[in-house]
C-alpha positions as CSV (number, residue, x, y, z in Angstrom):
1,X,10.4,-1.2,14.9
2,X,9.1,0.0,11.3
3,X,7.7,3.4,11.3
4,X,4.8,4.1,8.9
5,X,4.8,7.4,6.3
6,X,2.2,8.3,3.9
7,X,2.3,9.7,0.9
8,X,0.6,13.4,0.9
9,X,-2.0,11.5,-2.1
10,X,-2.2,8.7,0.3
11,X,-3.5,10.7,3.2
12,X,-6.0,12.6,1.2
13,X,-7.3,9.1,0.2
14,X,-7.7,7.7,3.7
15,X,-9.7,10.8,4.5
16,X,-12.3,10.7,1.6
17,X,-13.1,6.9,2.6
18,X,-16.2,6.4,4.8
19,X,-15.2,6.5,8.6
20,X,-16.1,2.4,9.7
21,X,-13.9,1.5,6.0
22,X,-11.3,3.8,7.2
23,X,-10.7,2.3,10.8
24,X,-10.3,-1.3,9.4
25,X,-7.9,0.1,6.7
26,X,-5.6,1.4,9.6
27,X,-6.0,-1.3,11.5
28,X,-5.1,-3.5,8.9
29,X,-1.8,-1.1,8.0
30,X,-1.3,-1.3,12.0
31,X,-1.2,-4.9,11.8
32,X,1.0,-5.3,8.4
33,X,3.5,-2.8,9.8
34,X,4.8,-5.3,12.6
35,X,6.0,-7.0,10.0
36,X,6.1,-5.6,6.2
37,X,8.4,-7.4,4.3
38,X,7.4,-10.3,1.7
39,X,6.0,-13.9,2.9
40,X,8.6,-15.8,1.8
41,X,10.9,-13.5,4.6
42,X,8.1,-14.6,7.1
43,X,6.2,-11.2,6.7
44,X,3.1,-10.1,6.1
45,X,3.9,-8.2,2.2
46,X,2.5,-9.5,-1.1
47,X,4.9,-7.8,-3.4
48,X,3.7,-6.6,-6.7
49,X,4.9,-7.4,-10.6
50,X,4.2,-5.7,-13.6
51,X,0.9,-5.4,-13.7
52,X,-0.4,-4.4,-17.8
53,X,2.7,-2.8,-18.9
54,X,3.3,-1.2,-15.5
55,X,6.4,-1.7,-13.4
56,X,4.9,-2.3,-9.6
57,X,7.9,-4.4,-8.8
58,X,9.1,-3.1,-5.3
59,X,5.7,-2.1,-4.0
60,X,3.6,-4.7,-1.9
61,X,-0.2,-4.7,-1.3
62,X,-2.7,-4.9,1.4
63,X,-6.3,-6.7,0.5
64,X,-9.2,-6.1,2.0
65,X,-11.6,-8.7,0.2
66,X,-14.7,-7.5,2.5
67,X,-14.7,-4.2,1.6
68,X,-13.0,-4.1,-1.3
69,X,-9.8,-1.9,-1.2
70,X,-6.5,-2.2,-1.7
71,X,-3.0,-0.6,0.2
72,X,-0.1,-0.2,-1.7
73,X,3.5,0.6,-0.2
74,X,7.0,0.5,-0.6
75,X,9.7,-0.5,2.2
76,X,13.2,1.2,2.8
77,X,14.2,-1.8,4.4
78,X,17.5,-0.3,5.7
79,X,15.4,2.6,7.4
80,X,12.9,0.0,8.7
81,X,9.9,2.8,6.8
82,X,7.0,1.4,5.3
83,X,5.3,4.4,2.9
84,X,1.9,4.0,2.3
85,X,1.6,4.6,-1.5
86,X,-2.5,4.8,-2.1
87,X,-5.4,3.6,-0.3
88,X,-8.1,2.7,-3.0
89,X,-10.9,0.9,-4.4
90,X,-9.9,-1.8,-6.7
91,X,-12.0,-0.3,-9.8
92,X,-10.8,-2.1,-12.8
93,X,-7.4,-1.9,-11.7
94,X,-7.6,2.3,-11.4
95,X,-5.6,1.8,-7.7
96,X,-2.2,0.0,-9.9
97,X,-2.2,2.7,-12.1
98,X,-1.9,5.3,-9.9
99,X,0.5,3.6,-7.8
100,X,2.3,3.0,-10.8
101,X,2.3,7.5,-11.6
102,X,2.7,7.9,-7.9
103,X,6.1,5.3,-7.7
104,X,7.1,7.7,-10.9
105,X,6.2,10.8,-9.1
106,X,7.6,10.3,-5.8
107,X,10.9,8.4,-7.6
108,X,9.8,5.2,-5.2
């Protein structure tokens, strides 16, 4: 069974988003966790590329069309842990940036 970690950024994020945004966002992570890894393994994961100069490869996103934010996270597949990354709006790309300085950071 995967077990879900956030990223000390990651929790701050989910907390400053508006409480009815924030229960769909867990929900969503709730249903993504059952099964993380990329489609083509039968999962849930979108996995990202380089995305303008930035290396995202090895991180996997969550879209929320409706509402208009976006999950990234990273899997230690051997651990079964999916780490939540950032929850964030997808403002001209702002949330793939910061992934891509907190993958940096946090040596993802």
């Amino acid at each position: 069974m995967w077990k879900i970690e956030f990223l000390p950024e990651a929790l701050s994020d989910l907390a400053c988003i508006d409480r009815g945004v924030r229960a769909q966002v867990v929900k969503g992570i709730n249903k993504v966790v059952q099964n993380p890894v990329a489609k083509y393994k039968g999962g849930y994961g979108k996995l990202l590329r380089n995305q303008k100069g930035k290396d995202l490869s090895g991180l996997y996103k969550i879209k929320y069309r409706d509402i208009g934010i976006r999950v990234i996270y990273a899997l230690k597949e051997q651990n079964e842990i999916m780490t939540i990354v950032i929850v964030g709006a997808r403002a001209d790309d702002e949330v793939y940036n910061e992934a891509y300085r907190r993958k940096l950071k946090h040596n993802i």
